[in-house]
C-alpha positions as CSV (number, residue, x, y, z in Angstrom):
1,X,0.0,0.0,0.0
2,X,1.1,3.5,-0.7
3,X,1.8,5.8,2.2
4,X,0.3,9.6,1.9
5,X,3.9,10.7,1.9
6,X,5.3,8.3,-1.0
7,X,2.2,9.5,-2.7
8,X,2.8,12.7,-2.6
9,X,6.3,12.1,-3.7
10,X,4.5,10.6,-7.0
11,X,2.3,13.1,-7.5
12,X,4.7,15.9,-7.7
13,X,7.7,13.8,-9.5
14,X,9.3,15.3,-12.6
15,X,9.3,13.0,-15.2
16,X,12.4,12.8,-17.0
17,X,12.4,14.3,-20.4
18,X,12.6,11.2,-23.1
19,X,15.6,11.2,-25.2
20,X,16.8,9.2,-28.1
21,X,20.2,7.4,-27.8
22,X,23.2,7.9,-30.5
23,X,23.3,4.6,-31.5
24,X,22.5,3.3,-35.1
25,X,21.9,-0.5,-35.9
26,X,22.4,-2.0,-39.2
27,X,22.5,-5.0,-41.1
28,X,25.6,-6.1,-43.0
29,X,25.3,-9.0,-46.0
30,X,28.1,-10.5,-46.1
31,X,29.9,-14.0,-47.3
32,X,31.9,-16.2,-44.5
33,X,33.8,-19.0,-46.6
34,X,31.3,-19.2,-49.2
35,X,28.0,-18.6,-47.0
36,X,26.3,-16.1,-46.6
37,X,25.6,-14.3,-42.9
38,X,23.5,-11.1,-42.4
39,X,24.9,-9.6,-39.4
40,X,23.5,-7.0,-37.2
41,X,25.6,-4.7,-35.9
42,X,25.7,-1.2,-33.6
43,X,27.8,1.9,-34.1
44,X,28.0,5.2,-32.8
45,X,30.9,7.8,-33.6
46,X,33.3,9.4,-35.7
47,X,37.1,8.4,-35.8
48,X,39.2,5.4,-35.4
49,X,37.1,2.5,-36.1
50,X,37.1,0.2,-33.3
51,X,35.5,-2.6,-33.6
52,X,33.8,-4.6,-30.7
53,X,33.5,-8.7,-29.8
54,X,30.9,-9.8,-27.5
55,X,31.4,-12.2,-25.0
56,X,30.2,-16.2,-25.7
57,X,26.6,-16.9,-25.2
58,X,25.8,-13.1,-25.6
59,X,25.3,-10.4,-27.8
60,X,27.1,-6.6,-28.6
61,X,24.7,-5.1,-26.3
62,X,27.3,-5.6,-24.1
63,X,28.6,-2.5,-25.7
64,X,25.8,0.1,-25.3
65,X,27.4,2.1,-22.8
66,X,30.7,2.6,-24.9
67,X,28.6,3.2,-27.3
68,X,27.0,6.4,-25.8
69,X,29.7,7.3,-24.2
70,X,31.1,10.8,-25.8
71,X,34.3,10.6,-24.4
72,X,34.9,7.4,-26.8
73,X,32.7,8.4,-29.9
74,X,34.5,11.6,-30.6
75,X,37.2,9.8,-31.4
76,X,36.3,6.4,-32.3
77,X,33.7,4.5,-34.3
78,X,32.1,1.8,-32.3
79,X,31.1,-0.6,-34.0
80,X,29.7,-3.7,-32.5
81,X,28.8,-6.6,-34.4
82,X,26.3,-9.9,-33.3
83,X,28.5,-13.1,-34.3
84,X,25.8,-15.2,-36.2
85,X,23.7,-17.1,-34.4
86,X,23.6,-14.4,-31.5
87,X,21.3,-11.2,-30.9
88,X,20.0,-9.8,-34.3
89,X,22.2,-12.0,-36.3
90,X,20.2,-15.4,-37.5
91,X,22.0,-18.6,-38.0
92,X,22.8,-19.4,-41.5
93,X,20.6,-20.9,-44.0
94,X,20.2,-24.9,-43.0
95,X,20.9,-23.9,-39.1
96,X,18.5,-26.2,-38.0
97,X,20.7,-29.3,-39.8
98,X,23.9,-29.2,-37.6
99,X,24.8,-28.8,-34.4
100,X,26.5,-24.7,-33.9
101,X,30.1,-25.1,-33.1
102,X,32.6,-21.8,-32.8
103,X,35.8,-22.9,-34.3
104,X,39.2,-20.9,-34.2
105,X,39.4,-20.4,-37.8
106,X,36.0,-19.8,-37.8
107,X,35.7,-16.9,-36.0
108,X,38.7,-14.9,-37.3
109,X,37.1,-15.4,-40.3
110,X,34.0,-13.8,-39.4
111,X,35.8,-11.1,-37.8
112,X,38.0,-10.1,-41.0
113,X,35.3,-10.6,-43.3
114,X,33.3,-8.0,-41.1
115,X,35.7,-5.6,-41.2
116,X,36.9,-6.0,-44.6
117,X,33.4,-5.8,-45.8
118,X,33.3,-2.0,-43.9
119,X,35.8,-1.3,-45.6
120,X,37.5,-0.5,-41.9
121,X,41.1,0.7,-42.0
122,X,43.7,0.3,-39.6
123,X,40.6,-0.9,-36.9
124,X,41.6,-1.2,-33.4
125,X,39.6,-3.7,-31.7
126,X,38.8,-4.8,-28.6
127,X,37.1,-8.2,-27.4
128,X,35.9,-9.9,-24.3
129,X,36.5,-13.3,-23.1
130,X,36.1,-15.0,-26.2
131,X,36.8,-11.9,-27.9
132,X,39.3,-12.0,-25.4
133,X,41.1,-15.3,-26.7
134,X,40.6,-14.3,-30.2
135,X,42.3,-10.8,-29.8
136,X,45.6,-13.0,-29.1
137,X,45.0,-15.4,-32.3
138,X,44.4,-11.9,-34.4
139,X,47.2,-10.3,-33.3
140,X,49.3,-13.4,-34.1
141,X,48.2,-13.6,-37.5
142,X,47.3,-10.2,-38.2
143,X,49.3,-7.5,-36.5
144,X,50.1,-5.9,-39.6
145,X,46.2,-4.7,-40.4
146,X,45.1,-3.3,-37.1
147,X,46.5,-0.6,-35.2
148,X,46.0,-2.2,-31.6
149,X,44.2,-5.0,-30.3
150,X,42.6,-4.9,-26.8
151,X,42.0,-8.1,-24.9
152,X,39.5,-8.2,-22.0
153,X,39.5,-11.4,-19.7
154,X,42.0,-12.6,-22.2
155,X,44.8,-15.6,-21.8
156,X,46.2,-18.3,-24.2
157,X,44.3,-21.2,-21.8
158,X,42.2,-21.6,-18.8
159,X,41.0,-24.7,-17.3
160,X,37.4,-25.2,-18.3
161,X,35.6,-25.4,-14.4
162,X,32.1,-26.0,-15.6
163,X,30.2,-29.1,-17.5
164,X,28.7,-27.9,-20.6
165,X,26.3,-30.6,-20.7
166,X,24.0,-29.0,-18.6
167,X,23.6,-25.8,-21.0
168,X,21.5,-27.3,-23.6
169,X,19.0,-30.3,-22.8
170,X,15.2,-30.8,-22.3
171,X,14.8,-31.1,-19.1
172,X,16.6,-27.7,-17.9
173,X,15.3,-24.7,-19.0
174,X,18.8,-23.5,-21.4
175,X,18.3,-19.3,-20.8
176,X,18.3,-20.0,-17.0
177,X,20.9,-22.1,-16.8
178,X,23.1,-20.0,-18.9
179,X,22.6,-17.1,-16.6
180,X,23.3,-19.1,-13.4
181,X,26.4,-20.3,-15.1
182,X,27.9,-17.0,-15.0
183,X,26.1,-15.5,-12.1
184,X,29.2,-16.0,-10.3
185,X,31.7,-14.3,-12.6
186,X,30.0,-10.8,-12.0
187,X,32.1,-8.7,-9.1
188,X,30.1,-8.3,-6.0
189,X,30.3,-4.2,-6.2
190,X,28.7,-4.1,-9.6
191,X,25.4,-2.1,-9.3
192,X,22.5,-4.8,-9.1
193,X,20.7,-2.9,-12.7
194,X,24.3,-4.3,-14.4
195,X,24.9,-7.4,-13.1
196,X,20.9,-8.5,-13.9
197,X,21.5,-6.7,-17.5
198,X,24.2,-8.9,-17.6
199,X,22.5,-12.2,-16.7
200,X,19.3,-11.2,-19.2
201,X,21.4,-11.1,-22.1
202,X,22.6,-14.9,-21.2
203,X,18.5,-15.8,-20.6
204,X,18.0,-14.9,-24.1
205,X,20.5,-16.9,-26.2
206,X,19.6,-19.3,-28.5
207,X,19.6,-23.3,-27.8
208,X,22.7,-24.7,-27.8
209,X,24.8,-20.9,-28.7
210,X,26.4,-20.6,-25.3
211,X,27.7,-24.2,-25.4
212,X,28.7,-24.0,-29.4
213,X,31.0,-21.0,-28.2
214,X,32.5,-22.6,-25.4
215,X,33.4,-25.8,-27.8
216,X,35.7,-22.7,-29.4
217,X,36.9,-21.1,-25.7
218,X,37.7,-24.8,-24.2
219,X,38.3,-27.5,-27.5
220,X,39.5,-25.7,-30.2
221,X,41.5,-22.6,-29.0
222,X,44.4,-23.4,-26.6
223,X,46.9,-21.1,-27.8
224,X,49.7,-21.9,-25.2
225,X,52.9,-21.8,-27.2
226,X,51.3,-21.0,-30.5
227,X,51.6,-16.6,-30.1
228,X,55.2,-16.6,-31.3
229,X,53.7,-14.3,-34.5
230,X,52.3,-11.2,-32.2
231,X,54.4,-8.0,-33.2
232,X,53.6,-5.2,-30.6
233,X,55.6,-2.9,-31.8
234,X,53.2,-3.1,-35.1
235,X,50.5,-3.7,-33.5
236,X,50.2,-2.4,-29.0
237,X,48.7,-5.7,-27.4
238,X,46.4,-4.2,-24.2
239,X,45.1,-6.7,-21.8
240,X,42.9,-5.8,-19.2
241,X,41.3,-8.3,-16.4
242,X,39.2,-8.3,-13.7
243,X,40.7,-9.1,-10.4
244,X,37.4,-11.4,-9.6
245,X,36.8,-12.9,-12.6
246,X,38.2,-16.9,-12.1
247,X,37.1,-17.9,-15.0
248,X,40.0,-15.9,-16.7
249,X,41.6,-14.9,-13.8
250,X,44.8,-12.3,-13.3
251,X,47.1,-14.9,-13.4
252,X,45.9,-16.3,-16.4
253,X,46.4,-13.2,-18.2
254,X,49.7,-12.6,-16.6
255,X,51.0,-15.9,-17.3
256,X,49.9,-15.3,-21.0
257,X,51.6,-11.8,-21.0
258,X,54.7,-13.0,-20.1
259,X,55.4,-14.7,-23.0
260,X,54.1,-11.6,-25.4
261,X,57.1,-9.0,-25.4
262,X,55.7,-5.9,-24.9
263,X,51.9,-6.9,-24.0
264,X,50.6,-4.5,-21.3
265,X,48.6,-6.1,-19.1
266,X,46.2,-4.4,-16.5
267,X,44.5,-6.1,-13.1
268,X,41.2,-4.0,-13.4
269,X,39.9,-3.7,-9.2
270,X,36.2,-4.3,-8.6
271,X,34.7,-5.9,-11.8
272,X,34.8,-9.5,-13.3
273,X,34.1,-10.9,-16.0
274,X,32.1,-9.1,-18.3
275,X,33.6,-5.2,-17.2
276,X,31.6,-3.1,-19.7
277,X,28.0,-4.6,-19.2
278,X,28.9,-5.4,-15.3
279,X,30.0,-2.2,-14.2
280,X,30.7,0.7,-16.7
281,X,31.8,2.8,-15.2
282,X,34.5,1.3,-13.3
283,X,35.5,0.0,-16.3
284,X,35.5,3.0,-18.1
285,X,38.3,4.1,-15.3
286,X,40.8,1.3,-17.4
287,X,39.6,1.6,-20.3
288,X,40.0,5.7,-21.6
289,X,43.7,5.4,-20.6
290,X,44.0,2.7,-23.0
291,X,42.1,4.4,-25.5
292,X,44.2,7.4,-25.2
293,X,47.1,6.0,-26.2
294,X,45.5,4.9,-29.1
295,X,44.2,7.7,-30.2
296,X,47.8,9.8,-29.8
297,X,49.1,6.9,-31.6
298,X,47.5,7.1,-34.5
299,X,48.3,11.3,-34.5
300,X,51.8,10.8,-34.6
């Protein structure tokens, strides 16, 4: 029930004026090793391109607050892209014949055919957990086409410390599951309206999407003594972790970085693992240093 004085609160409450956010979404046709994949993606911005990965099992909503953040867009263009099968993007024609699998190979080739198609040059790019893991495989085979790579929750291996058999089968509702899967990864001073953002964007996936990622993050991507190729001095290698994410914890990405010369790692204090939906603006704190540098670089 109401009280007269929280009543009287609503009756004389300002409403705030409605607003309409920078952020465009398209859709991109495109061909991935002979199929075709229309992608969805988000961009706001003028400047550097720099090009977003989600995180497995979500979508580049993950992105929305970089996305509207003027500090960033008046110097970069955010773009951030839905791999297929997540958000916006639908699976490929036939999707419902074969099981969805992220490979290695796979997914950098999704991620050059996106930008290539954009026509994007020099893109810096940043990724998360996945798009952590795959930062390191790009800049190993590619640190001659973008200007610097940013990897967030990012190492060459972690042991896998969940059973993905749970995440897609009849009897267990798969959006719920998802979400209580990674419950735990989000830091405990994240603002509850993040961490339950967060968690909604892994209640939406599609059947079986989390668990085809993870076949990438835990089968197929182990890059522990393969990242002789990485060129920083082409190319600056960022990495930035949270200091309670133990999924990809800071040791992991230390470890990693100590076999990268030059690779400047960061333990980021208060977030985990999913820093720009979790808690913005603590990551934000990390992340405009970074972005600085960039942007200098790319003036000189």
């Amino acid at each position: 029930m109401t009280t007269p004085t929280q009543h009287a609160k609503q009756a004389t409450s300002v409403p705030k004026p409605a607003h309409i956010e920078p952020i465009v979404g398209r859709y991109l046709h495109m061909d991935v090793d002979g199929q075709p994949q229309r992608i969805y993606f988000e961009e706001a911005g003028q400047g550097i391109p720099l090009v977003c990965l989600h995180t497995a099992g979500a979508d580049g909503r993950q992105y929305r607050h970089m996305l509207c953040d003027e500090t960033v867009t008046s110097r970069f263009r955010v773009i951030a892209f839905d791999l297929p099968w997540h958000g916006k993007s639908y699976p490929p024609l036939g999707w419902e014949q074969n099981e969805y699998q992220l490979t290695t190979d796979r997914y950098v080739a999704i991620i050059m055919a996106f930008c290539q198609a954009l026509d994007l040059q020099a893109p810096a790019l940043i990724g998360c957990s996945i798009g952590g893991r795959i930062v390191l495989e790009l800049a190993n085979r590619y640190s001659d086409y973008f200007s610097a790579l940013i990897g967030v929750e990012a190492a060459d291996h972690q042991q896998p410390w969940y059973d993905t058999s749970w995440l897609n089968r009849p009897d267990v509702h798969g959006g719920e599951v998802c979400a209580a899967l990674v419950s735990g990864l989000v830091a405990p001073q994240s603002p509850a309206e993040y961490r339950h953002e967060t968690l909604w964007q892994y209640m939406q996936g599609g059947p079986g999407v989390f668990r085809g990622d993870l076949h990438f993050y835990r089968v197929d991507s182990d890059l522990r003594g393969r990242l002789g190729g990485i060129r920083t001095d082409l190319c600056p290698l960022y990495l930035l972790t949270g200091e309670y994410d133990f999924s990809c914890s800071p040791e992991d990405t230390e470890r990693t970085a100590a076999g990268i010369p030059g690779a400047q790692v960061t333990v980021m204090r208060e977030v985990g693992h999913f820093p720009m939906s979790e808690n913005p603006a603590q990551f934000r704190r990390y992340l405009l240093p970074v972005l600085d540098r960039i942007h200098t670089d790319a003036k000189a």
